[in-house]
C-alpha positions, -999 to +999 in steps of 0.1 A: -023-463+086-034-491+112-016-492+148+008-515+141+022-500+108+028-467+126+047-481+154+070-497+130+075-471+101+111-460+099+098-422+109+090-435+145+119-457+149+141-427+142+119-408+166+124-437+197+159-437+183+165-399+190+144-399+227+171-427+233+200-409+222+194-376+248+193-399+273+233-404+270+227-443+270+265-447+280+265-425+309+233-444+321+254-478+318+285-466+333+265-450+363+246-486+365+283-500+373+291-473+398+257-476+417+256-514+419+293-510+432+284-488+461+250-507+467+268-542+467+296-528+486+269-516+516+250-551+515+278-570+521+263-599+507+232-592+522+208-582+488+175-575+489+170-574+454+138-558+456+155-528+471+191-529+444+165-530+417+150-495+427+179-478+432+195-489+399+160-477+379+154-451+397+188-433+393+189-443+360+161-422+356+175-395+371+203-397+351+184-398+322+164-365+330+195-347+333+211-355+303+178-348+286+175-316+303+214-311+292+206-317+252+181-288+259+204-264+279+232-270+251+220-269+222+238-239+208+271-251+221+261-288+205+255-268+172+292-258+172+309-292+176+314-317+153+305-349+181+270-333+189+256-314+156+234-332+149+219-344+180+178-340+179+177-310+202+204-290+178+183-305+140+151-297+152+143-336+147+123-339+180+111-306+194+127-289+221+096-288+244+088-321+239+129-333+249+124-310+281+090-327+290+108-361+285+135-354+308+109-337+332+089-369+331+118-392+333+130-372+363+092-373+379+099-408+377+133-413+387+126-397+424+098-414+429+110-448+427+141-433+449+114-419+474+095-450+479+120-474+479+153-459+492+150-435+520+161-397+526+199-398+519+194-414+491+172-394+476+192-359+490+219-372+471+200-379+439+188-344+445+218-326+448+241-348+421+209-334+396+207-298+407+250-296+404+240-313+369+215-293+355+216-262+374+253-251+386+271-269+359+251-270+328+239-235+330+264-218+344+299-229+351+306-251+323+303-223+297+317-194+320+349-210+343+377-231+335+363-253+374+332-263+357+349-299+357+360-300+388+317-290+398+308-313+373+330-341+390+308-339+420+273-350+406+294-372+384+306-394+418+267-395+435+256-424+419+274-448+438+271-430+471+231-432+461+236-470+459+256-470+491+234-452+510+201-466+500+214-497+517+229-474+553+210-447+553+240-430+562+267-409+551+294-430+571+332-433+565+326-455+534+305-434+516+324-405+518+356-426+507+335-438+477+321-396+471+358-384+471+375-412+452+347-412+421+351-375+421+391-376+413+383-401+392+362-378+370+391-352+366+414-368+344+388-388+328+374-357+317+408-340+309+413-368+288+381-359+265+389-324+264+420-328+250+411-353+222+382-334+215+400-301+219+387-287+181+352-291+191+357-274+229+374-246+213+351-240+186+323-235+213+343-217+233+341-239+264+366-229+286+377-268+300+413-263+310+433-277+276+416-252+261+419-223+289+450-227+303+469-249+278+483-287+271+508-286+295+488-275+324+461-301+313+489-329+310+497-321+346+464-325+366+455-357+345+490-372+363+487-353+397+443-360+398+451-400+387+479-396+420+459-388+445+429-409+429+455-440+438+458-429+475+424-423+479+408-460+463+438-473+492+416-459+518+385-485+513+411-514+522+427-497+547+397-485+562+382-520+567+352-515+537+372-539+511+396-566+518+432-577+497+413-586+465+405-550+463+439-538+471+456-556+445+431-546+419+431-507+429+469-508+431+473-526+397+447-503+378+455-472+394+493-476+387+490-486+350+466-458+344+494-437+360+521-448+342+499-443+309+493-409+320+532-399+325+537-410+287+519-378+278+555-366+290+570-380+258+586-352+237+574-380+200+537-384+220+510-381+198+482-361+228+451-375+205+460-409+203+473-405+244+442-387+255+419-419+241+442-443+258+443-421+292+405-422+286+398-456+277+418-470+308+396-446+332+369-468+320+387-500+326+403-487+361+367-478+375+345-507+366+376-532+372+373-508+411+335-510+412+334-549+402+360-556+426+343-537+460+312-556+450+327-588+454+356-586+480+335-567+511+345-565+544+325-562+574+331-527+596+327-533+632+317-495+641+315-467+615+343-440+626+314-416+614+284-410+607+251-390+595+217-407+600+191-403+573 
């Protein structure tokens, strides 16, 4: 078989296909948003392109290794649920050892760029969001504790602080604003999956909290999490970072996705159908917030505090 017939016979294709798929394209994509967000949001119009261009490859990378390195740590789990059966890593398709040196690679890669483009905090942050990833949540917490969200919630919220801070290289006020509100934003987003997907949790005997401690209990920290998520996106404004436009947009999103969340209260609610909306609407609420602090930037006099690179 010549070169070019091997690099188009359907075996390969379904190989790329499958080294594509462990890579969790739609994380990747939703973390691009996030990290052009924060980046945009420190340049204040200012782009060096050159620079915005690293950081969005090389945490892409990053975030691509760890969700690599994820298909291989859950495999067994994945074999138990109906969503992820038949990823590569749980048929067999692609071998294990070759998915873990992809996501080593990939990660080889991903720092790099980071490291010679970015500067320290950036790549610290990279760091740390990837070893909470791989290392405290993957392996441990999210198949022994009912808080492996609320771990997980913290590498999920670095990307944009990576963008943010490869422009500063600092962990000022805004940064930490944009690490605490992305965090709470994870929460109920991720509430929201367990409970749609609650067959497939429970079959794997994942302890995520509708499954652990109950619908009711779930129901609540989806409202109270998307609560204090709405106070928290307020501080950006108030704090000088974003102007009006991103006020009005925080405000509107945050409140709608509240009021969605409060119709899980309904005694005729069907949770399945609620828990996709209550999902589909995080996704809406935080590109609508990481679109709008891109464009509406505000110019901080002094930093109230911060932590040089």
């Amino acid at each position: 078989m010549n070169t070019q017939a091997r690099f188009t016979s359907p075996q390969w294709k379904a190989r790329f296909k499958g080294y594509v798929q462990v890579t969790k394209p739609g994380i990747i994509f939703g973390n691009l948003i996030s990290v052009a967000g924060g980046f945009l949001l420190a340049a204040k119009g200012d782009v060096d392109l050159v620079l915005m261009l690293a950081s969005l490859v090389g945490l892409s990378l990053v975030v691509a290794s760890g969700c690599a390195i994820n298909n291989c740590i859950d495999r067994d789990i994945d074999a138990k649920m109906q969503r992820t059966c038949k990823r590569v890593t749980v048929t067999g398709e692609i071998p294990l050892g070759r998915v873990l040196a992809f996501g080593i690679t990939l990660g080889v890669l991903g720092f790099g760029i980071l490291a010679l483009f970015t500067n320290a905090l950036a790549v610290l942050f990279a760091a740390i969001g990837y070893i909470v990833y791989v290392g405290v949540y993957s392996l441990y917490m999210k198949r022994n504790s009912v808080y492996g969200t609320l771990v997980g919630s913290f590498s999920g919220a670095v990307p944009p602080v990576v963008g943010y801070c490869s422009v500063t290289g600092q962990m000022d006020v805004g940064a930490a604003i944009l690490l605490l509100m992305f965090s709470l934003w994870q929460m109920p987003h991720s509430y929201a999956i367990a409970i749609f997907r609650f067959n497939d949790y429970a079959a794997a005997k994942i302890p995520v909290l509708p499954v652990a401690e109950g619908m009711a209990k779930a129901k609540l920290h989806i409202v109270l999490y998307i609560a204090v998520f709405a106070l928290v996106s307020t501080l950006l404004p108030l704090a000088g970072y974003t102007g009006i436009a991103f006020m009005g947009v925080t405000c509107a999103t945050s409140l709608w996705w509240l009021a969605m969340a409060l119709k899980g209260y309904r005694q005729d609610v069907d949770l399945t159908r609620w828990a996709r909306q209550v999902f589909g609407f995080s996704i809406i609420t935080i590109t609508a917030l990481s679109i709008a602090m891109a464009l509406d930037f505000q110019v901080v006099a002094e930093p109230l505090l911060t932590f040089s690179k």
